[in-house]
C-alpha positions as CSV (number, residue, x, y, z in Angstrom):
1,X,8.5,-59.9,-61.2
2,X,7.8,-60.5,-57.5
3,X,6.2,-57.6,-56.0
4,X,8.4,-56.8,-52.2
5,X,6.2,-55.3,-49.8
6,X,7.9,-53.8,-46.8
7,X,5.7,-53.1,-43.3
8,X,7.3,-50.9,-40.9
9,X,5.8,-50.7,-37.4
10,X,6.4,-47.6,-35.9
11,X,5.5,-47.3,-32.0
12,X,4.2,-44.6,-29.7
13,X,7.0,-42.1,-31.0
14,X,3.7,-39.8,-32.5
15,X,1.1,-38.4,-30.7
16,X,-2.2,-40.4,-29.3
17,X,-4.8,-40.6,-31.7
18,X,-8.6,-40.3,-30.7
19,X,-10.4,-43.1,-29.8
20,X,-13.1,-43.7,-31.6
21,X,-16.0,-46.6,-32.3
22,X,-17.6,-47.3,-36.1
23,X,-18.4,-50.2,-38.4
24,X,-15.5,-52.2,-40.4
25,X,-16.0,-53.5,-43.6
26,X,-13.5,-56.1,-45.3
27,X,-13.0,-57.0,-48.5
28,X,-11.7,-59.8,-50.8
29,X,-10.0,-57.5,-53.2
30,X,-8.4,-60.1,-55.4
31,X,-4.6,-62.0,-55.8
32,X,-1.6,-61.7,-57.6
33,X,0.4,-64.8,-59.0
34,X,3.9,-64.6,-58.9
35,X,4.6,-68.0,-59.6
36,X,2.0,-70.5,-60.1
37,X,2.1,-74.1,-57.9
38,X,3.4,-77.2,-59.3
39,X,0.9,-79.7,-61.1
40,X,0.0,-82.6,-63.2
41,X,1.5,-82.5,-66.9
42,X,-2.2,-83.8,-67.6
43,X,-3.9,-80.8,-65.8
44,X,-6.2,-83.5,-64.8
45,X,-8.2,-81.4,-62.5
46,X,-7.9,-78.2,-64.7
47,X,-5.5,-76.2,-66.6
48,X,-2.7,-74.4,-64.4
49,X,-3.8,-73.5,-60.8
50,X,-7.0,-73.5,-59.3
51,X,-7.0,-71.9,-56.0
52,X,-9.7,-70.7,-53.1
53,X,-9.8,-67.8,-50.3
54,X,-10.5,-68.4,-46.9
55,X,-10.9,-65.4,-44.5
56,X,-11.2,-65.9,-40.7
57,X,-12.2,-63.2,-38.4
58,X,-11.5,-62.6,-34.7
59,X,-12.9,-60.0,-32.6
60,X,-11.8,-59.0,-29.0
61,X,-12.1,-56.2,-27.4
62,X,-9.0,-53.7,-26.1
63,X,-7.8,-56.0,-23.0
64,X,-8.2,-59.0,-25.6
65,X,-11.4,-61.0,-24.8
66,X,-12.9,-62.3,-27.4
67,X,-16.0,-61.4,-28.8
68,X,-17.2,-63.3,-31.9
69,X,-15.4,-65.3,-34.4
70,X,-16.5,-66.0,-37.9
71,X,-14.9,-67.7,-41.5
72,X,-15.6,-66.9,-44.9
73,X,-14.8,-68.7,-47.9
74,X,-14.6,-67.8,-51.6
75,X,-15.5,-69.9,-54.7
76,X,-12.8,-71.5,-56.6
77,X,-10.9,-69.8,-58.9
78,X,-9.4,-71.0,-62.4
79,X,-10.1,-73.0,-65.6
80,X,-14.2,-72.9,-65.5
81,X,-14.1,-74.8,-68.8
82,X,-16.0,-78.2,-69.9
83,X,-16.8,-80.3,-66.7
84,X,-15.4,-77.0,-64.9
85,X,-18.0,-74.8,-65.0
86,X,-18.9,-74.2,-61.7
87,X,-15.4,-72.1,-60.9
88,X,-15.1,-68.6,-61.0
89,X,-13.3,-67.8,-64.6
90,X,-9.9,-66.5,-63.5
91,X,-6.3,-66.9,-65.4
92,X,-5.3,-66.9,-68.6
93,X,-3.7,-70.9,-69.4
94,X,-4.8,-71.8,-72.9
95,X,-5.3,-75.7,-74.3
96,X,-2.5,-77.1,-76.6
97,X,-5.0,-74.9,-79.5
98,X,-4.8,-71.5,-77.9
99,X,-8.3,-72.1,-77.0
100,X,-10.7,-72.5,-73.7
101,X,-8.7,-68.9,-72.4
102,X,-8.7,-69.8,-68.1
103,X,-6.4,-71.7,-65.4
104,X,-3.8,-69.6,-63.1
105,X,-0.5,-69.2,-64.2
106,X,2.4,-66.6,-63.1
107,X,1.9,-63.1,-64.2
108,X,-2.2,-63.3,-63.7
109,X,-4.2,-61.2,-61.5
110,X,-7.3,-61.0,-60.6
111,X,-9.7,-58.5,-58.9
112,X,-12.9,-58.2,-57.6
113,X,-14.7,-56.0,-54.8
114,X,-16.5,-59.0,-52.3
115,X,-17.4,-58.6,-48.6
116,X,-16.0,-60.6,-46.5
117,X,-16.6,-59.6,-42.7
118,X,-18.6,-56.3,-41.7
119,X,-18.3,-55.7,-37.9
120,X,-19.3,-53.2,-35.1
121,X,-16.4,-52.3,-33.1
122,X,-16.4,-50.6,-29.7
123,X,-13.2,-48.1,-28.9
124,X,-10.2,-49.6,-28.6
125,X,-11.4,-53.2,-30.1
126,X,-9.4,-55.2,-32.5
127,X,-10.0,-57.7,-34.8
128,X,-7.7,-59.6,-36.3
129,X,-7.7,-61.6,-39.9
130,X,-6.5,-64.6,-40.9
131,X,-6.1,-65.0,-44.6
132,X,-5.0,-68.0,-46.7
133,X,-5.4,-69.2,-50.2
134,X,-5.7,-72.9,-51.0
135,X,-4.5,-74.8,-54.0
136,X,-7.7,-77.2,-55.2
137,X,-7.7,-80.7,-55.6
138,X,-11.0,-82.7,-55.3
139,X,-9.3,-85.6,-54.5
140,X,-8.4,-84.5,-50.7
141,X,-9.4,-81.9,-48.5
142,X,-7.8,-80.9,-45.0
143,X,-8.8,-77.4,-45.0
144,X,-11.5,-78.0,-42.9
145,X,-9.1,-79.4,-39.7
146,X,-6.7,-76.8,-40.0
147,X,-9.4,-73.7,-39.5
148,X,-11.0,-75.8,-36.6
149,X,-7.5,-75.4,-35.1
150,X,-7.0,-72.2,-35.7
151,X,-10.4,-71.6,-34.5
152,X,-9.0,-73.3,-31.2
153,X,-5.8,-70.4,-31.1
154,X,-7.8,-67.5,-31.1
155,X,-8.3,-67.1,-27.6
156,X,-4.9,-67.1,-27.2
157,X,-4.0,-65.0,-29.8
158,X,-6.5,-62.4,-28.9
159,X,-4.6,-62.1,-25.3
160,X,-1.2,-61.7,-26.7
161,X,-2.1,-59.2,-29.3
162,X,-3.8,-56.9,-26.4
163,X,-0.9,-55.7,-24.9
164,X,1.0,-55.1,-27.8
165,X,-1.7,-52.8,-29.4
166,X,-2.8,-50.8,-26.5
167,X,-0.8,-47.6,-27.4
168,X,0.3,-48.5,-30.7
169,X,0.2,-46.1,-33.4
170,X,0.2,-46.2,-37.3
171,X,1.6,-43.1,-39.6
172,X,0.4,-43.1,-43.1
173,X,2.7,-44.2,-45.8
174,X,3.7,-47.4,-46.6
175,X,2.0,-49.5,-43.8
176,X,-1.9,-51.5,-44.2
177,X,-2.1,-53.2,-40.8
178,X,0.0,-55.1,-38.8
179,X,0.9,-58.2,-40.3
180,X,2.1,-61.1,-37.8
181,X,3.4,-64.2,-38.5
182,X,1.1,-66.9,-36.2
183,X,4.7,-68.0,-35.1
184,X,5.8,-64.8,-33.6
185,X,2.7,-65.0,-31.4
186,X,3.7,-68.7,-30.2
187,X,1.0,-70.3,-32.4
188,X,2.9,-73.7,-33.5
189,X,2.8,-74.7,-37.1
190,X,-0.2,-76.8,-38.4
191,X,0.2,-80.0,-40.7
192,X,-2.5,-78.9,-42.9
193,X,-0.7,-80.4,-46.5
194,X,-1.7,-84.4,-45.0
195,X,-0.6,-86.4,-47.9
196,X,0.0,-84.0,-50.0
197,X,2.4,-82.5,-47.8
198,X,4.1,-85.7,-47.0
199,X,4.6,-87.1,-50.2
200,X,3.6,-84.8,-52.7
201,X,0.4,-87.0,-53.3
202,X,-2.1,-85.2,-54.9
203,X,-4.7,-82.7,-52.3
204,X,-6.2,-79.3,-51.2
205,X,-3.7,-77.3,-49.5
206,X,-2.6,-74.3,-48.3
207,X,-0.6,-71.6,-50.6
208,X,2.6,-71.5,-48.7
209,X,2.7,-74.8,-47.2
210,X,6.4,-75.9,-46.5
211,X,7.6,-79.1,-48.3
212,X,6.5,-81.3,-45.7
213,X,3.3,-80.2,-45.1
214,X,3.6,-77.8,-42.3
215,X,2.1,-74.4,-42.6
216,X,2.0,-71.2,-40.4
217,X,-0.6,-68.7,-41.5
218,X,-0.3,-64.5,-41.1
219,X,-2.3,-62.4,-39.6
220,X,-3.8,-59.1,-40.0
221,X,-4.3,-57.5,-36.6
222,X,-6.1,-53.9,-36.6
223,X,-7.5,-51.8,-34.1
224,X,-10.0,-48.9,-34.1
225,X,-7.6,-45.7,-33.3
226,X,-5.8,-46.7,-36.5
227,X,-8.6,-47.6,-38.9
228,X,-8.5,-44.3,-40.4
229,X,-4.9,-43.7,-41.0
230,X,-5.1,-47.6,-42.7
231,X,-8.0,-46.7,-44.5
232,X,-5.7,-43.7,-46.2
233,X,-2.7,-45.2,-46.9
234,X,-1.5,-46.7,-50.4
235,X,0.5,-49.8,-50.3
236,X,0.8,-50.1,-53.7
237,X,-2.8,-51.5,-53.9
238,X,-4.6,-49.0,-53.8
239,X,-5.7,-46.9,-50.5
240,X,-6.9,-49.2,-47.7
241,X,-5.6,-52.2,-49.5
242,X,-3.1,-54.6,-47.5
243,X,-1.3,-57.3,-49.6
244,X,-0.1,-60.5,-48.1
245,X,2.1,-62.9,-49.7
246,X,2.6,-66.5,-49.2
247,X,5.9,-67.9,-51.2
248,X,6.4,-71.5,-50.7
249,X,10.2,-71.0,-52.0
250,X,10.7,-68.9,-49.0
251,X,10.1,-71.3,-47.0
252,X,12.1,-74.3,-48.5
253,X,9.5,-75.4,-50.3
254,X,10.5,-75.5,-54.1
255,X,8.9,-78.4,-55.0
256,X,5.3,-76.8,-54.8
257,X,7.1,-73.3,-55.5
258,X,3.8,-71.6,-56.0
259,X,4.3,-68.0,-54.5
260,X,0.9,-65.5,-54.4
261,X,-0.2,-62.2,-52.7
262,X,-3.7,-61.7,-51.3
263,X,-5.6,-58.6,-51.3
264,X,-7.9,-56.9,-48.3
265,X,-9.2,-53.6,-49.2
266,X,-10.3,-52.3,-45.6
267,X,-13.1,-49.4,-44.6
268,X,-14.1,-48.2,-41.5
269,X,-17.4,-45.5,-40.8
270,X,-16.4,-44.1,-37.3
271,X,-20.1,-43.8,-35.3
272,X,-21.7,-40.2,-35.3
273,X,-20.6,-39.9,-31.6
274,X,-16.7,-40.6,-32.0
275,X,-14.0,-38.0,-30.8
276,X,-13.5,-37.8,-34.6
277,X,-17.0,-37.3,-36.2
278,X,-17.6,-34.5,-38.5
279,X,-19.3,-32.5,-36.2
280,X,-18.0,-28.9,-34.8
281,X,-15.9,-29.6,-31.8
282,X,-14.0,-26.3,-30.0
283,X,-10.5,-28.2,-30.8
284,X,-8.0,-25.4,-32.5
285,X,-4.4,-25.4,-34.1
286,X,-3.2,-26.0,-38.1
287,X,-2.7,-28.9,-40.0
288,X,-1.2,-28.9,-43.6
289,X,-2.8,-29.5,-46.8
290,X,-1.2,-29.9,-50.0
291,X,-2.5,-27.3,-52.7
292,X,-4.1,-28.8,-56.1
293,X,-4.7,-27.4,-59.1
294,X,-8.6,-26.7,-58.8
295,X,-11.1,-26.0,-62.0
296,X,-11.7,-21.9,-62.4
297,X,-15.4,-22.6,-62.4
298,X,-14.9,-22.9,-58.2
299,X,-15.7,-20.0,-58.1
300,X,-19.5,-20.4,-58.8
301,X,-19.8,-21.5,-55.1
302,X,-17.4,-19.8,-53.1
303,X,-18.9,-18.8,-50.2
304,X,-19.9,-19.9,-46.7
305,X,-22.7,-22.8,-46.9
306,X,-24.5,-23.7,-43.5
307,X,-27.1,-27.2,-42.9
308,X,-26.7,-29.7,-41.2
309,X,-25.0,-33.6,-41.4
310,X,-26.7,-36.8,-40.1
311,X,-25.9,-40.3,-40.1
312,X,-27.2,-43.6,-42.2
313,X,-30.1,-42.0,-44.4
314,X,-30.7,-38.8,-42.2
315,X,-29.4,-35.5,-43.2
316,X,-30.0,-34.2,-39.6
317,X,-29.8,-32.7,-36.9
318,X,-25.9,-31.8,-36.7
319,X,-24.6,-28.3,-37.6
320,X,-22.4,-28.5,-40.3
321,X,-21.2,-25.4,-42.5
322,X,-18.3,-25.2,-45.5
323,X,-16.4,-22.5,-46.2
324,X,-15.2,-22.6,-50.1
325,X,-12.6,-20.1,-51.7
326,X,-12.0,-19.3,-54.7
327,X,-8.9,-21.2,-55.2
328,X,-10.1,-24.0,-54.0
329,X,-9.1,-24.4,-50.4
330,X,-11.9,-24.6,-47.8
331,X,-12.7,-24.5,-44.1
332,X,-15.2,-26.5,-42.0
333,X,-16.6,-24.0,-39.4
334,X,-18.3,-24.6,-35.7
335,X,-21.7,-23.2,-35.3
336,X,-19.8,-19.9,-34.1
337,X,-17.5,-19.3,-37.1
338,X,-14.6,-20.9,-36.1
339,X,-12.3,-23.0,-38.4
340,X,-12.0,-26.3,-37.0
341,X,-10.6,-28.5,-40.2
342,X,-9.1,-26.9,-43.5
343,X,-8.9,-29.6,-46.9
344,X,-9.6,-28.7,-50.5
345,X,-12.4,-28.7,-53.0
346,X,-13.2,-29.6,-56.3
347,X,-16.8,-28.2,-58.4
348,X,-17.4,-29.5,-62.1
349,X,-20.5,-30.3,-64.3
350,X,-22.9,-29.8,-60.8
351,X,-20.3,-32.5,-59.0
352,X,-18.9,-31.1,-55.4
353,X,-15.9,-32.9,-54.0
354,X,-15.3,-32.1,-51.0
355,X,-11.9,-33.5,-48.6
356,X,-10.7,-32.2,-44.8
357,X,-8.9,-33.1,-41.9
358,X,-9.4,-32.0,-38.3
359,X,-7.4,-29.2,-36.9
360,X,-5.6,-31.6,-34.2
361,X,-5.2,-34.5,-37.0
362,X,-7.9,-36.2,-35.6
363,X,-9.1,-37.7,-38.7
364,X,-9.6,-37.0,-42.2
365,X,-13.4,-37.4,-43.9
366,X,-14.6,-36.2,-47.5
367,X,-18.0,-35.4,-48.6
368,X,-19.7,-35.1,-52.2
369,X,-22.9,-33.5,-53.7
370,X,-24.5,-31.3,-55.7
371,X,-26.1,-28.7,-56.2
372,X,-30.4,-28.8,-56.9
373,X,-32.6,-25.5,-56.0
374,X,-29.7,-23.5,-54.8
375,X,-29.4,-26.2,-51.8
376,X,-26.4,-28.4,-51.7
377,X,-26.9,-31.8,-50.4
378,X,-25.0,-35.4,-50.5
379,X,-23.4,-37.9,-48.7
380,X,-19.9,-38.4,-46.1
381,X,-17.7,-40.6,-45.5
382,X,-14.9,-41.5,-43.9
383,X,-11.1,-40.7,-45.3
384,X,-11.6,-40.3,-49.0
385,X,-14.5,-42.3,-49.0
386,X,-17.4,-39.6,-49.4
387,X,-20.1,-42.0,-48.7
388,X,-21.3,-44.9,-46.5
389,X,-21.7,-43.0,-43.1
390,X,-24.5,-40.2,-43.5
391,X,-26.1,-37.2,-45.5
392,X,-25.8,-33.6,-45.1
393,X,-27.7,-30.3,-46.3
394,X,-26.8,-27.1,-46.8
395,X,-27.9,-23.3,-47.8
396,X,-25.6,-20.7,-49.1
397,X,-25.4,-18.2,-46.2
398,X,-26.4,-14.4,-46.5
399,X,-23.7,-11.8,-46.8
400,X,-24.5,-10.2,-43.6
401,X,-24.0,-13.8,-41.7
402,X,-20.8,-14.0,-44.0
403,X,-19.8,-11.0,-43.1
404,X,-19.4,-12.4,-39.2
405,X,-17.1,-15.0,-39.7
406,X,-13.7,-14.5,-39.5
């Protein structure tokens, strides 16, 4: 069944969110196949579909200049039988004898965890992502033209997205990204079938190619004040995963029919000096948490904890202290005592667990170690992510310094 994925956009109706620089990472997460792409009764060139990734990148900063711009391609995927073999194994076509298991056909998937594009981004840049999927052929190959022209648009696109994402905000829920088609930004459609657009000749070309050959890709546009909430939401991927679909029969094309959904899982580690860090800051207020069942055995470290938190491989020199209750709710604290995030906790077998979020919503970060020595020390990261940005150390604080906090 065709998986529907709905994006709402939903504009400055919520309150600003902190600005904030850090590192993105993308990733080639895998594909869906709703319906694979017409093809030879021979499978001369392979049982079913055999398809490639391409991933172009765009970065511009927050009044749209552009800053770097870089494409990534993926190996082919499919039947990596025989005179095959140097395809990646994906699908699950069969010969006439139930044998030689590989080739895409409609109801495979396929996932994987591969970097694509890992970029620095200052506050307020955005980078948008251009993915497309390409049907194989040896025979021809115009992929090559069509990302030199859309090499050629990003400039352009990089000025019209600027207005339109200063002051944009995302809510969590059922929304990756913003997803643009090139159209709506006045980016004409490219001929990138050739031949095999034209006259159904066999060629390489791109999944969701109309019938004559023309083809407008999407675009995922993203920009550092959202990264977090994107990072956290679910779109039925997984969190921080953003599907897009190309369906040729939505777009009159029902002679190539083929209709697939490619997969981005996106992470971002905000820099130890964004608004948002894990450091104490003297912001106040509530936020809610949702309760969870916790493990009795939380109680073996409830307590206040002081250290300190550091970024890459340094556990240093930031104050950072937990506050852990017995039912498993916690508190960050500010070097004076104060609460300045609340989240939740989970401690099994030695394994600490450890998710908050900022008293003014500022952003939401999770941590995990355990315990060696009577010293608690691990790792941080962003969202739910409880690695990738730093380390952190901590001692169990005396009663009388407990005692203080309120």
């Amino acid at each position: 069944m065709k998986k529907l994925i709905c994006f709402i956009l939903i504009l400055a109706t919520v309150p600003p969110i902190m600005a904030q620089s850090g590192r993105i990472r993308i990733s080639f997460a895998g594909f869906d196949c709703y319906r694979e792409t017409w093809d030879d009764i021979l499978h001369a060139d392979g049982k079913g579909d055999e398809v490639y990734f391409n991933f172009g990148f765009s970065l511009a900063d927050k009044n749209g200049n552009s800053k770097l711009s870089y494409e990534k391609r993926t190996g082919v995927y499919g039947d990596a039988t025989g005179p095959f073999s140097n395809r990646i194994s994906a699908g699950s076509y069969v010969d006439l004898f139930g044998n030689n298991k590989g080739g895409i056909k409609a109801g495979d998937t396929y996932r994987c965890n591969t970097i694509v594009g890992e970029y620095d981004m200052a506050d307020g840049d955005i980078l948008t992502i251009v993915p497309t999927g390409w049907e194989h052929d040896p025979i021809a190959d115009n992929s090559a033209s069509f990302f030199s022209t859309m090499k050629g648009f990003y400039n352009s696109i990089n000025q019209k997205l600027a207005p339109i994402m200063i002051g944009f905000n995302v809510l969590t829920g059922n929304l990756g990204g913003v997803i643009y088609h090139a159209g709506s930004l006045g980016i004409s459609k490219i001929n990138a079938g050739g031949n095999q657009g034209e006259l159904g000749k066999a060629g390489t070309r791109p999944l969701g190619m109309e019938k004559y050959g023309d083809f407008s890709p999407k675009l995922v546009v993203v920009n550092t004040p959202n990264l977090n909430t994107i990072c956290n939401s679910d779109m039925g991927f997984g969190k921080g995963v953003i599907g897009v679909n190309y369906d040729e029969v939505a777009v009159g094309n029902s002679r190539d029919h083929g209709n697939y959904t490619i997969l981005l899982r996106i992470e971002f580690f905000p820099n130890q000096n964004a608004t948002a860090a894990p450091a104490p800051s003297s912001s106040t207020g509530s936020t809610g948490i949702k309760k969870l069942e916790v493990p009795a055995n939380t109680s073996s470290i409830a307590g206040t904890w002081k250290g300190t938190w550091g970024s890459g491989t340094n556990n240093s020199p930031n104050f950072y202290s937990f506050r852990f209750n017995a039912d498993g709710s916690m508190s960050l604290l500010d070097a004076q005592g104060n609460t300045i995030a609340t989240g939740k906790y989970t401690w099994a077998n030695n394994q600490l667990t450890v998710t908050y979020t900022y008293n003014n919503n500022s952003g939401t970060y999770s941590a995990v170690g355990s315990l060696s020595n009577n010293q608690l020390n691990g790792t941080w990261g962003a969202g739910t992510n409880g690695s990738g940005a730093g380390k952190w150390v901590m001692n169990k604080a005396s009663l009388s310094a407990t005692s203080n906090i309120r």
